[in-house]
C-alpha positions in Angstrom: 0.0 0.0 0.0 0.9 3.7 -0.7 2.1 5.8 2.6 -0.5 8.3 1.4 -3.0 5.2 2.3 -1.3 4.4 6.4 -4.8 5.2 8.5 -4.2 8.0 11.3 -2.5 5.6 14.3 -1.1 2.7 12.3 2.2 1.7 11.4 4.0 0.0 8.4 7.5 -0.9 7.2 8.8 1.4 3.9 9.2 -1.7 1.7 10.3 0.3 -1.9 10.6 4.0 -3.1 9.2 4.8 -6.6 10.2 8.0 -6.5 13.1 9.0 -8.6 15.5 12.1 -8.8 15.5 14.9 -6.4 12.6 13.6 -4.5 13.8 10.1 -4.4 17.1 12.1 -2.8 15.2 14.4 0.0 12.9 11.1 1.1 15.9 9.0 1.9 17.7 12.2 3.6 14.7 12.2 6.1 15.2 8.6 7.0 12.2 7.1 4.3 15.1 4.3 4.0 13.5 0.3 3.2 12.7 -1.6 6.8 12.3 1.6 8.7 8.6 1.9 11.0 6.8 4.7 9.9 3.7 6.2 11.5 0.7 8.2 10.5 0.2 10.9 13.2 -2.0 13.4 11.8 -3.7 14.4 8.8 -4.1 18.6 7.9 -7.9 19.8 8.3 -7.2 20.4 4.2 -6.4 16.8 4.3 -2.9 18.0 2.9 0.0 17.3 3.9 0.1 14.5 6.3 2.6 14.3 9.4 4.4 10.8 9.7 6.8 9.8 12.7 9.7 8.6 11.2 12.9 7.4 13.5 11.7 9.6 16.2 11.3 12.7 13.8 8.3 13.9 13.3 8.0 15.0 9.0 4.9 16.3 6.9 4.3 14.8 3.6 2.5 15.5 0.7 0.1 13.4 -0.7 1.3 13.2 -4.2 4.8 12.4 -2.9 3.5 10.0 0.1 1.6 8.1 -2.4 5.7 7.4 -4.2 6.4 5.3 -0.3 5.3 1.7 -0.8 4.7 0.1 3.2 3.4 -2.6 4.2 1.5 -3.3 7.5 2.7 -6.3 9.6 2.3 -6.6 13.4 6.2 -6.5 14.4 7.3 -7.4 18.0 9.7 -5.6 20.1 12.6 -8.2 20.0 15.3 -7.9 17.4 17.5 -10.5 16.3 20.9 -10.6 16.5 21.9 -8.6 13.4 19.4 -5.4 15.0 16.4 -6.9 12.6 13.4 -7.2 14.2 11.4 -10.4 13.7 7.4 -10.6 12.8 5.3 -11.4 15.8 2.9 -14.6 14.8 -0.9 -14.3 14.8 
């Protein structure tokens, strides 16, 4: 699913980055890296931009370059590995 798609409260995984150049550049300076836990925290009134919680940063968004962040939604527990990864709880 799209970032621009993460409900208000929930959290997801950045699984791939579509977007190219200059954006592409600014999204991974800000931490939008593959494997790292973002989190919707609040959408504008407008509805535009979004604010996500990214590796304790809180960043806004705009749709049309949210919907470029490719997540996905698993349940993850709080225990890591040993190489730092952290493993998928089972449900």
């Amino acid at each position: 699913m799209a970032l621009a798609q993460l409900p208000v409260g929930h959290t997801g995984r950045i699984d791939t980055l579509l977007a190219r150049g200059m954006t592409r550049r600014r999204l991974l300076d800000l931490g939008l890296i593959p494997g790292a836990e973002v989190k919707t925290i609040r959408r504008s009134p407008a509805g535009d931009p979004t604010a996500y919680l990214i590796r304790g940063t809180v960043i806004a968004l705009r749709e049309e370059v949210a919907r470029q962040v490719l997540v996905h939604t698993k349940i993850y527990s709080s225990k890591e590995d040993s190489n730092g990864s952290v493993k998928p709880c089972m449900q």
